[in-house]
N, C-alpha and C positions, 0 to 999 in steps of 0.2 A: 860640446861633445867632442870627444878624443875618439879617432879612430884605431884600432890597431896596428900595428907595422901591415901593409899590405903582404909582405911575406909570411906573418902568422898567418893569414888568411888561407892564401895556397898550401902552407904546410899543412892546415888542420882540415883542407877540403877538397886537395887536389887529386887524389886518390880515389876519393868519392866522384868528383866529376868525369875525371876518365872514366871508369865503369860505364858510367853512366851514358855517356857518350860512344864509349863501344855497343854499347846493345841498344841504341839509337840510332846510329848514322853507320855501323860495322867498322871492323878492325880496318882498315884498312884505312878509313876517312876519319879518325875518332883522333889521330894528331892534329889532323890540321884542325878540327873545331877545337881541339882540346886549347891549340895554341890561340886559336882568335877570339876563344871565350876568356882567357887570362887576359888577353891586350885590349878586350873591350873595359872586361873589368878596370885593369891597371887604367886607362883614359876617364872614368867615369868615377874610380873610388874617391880621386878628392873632392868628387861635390854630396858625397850622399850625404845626408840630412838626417838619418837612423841607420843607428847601430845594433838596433834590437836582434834582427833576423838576417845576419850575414850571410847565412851560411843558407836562407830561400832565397837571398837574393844573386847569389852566386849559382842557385842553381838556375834561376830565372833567365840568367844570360848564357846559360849552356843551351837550355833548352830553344832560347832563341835562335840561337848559331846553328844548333842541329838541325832545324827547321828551314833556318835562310840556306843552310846547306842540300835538305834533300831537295830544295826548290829549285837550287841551281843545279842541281844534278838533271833534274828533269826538263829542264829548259836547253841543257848543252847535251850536242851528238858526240858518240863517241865511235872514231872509227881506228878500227886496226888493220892489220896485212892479214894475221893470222890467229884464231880463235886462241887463246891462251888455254894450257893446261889446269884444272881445276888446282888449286891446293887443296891438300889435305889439312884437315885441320889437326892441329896440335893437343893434346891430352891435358895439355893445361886450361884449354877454352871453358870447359867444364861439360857443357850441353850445347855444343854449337851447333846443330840443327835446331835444336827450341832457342836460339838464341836468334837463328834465320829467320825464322817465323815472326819473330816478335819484330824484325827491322820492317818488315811485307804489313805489318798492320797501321789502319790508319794515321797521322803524326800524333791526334790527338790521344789516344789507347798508345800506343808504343811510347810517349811520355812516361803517362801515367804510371803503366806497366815496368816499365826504369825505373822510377822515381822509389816505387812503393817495397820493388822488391831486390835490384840493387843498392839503393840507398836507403832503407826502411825508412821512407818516409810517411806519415801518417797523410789520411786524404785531406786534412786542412794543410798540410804545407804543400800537399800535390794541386791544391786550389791555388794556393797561393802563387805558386812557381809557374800557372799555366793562365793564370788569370782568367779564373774561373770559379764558382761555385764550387763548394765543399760536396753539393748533390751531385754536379755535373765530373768532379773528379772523382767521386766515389762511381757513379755511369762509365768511366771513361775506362775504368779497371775494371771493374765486372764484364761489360763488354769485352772487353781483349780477353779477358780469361776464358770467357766464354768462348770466342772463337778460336784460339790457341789452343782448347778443351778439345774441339771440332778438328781442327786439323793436323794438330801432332797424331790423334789418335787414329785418324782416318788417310793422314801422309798428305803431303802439301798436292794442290790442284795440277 
């Protein structure tokens, strides 16, 4: 088996990962996974063994990093001098209040919820990519919409 150029890889996916990574972990932290999900990849590409599904398994190590990330977020304090001024969000974010929302939902459902509607991913690659059941990623989206339903509609708690 003959791998790709690893840079066809990022050209045909790297676009999709950011997304994906912004409305997981938010603008703000969606470099730095963006960068550590490329250098884990880049470490790991020369032993894969299948070349079939590149492009779940590229997403498989975003979703990782997004995870090892909001873990470490919650783990580390963060102190300042002075409360920072909100930003405003920019007219290009699209829906960045429902995009808030969806960073505030469980890691599992805020996946899924990425996965299915920034990357139209179907629920057997959102199984795939979260190592999980085809049923439990198909649960994991319905759930988030559900509650997304519930609180865009009703304005966050």
């Amino acid at each position: 088996m003959a791998l790709p150029p690893f840079q066809a890889l990022l050209d045909a996916h790297g676009g999709e990962v950011h997304r994906f990574l912004v409305a997981t972990v938010g603008r703000s932290d969606a470099d730095d996974c963006y960068q550590e999900t490329w250098l884990a990849a880049l470490r790991a590409y020369p032993g894969l063994r299948d070349d079939r599904n590149l492009r779940g398994w590229i997403f498989t190590v975003a979703h990782r990093k997004a995870i090892d990330h909001v873990r470490s977020r919650r783990r580390r304090p963060i102190s300042v001098e002075e409360v920072p001024e909100r930003a405003r969000p920019s007219a290009d974010d699209g829906r960045p209040e429902l995009w808030a929302l969806v960073r505030r939902l469980p890691p599992k459902q805020r996946s899924a919820i990425a996965l299915r509607f920034l990357v139209d991913a179907s629920h057997a690659q959102i199984a795939e990519v979260m190592d999980t059941s085809e049923e439990a990623a198909r649960r994991n989206v319905h759930e988030g919409l559900k509650r997304l339903r519930t609180e865009y509609r009703d304005g966050p708690d």
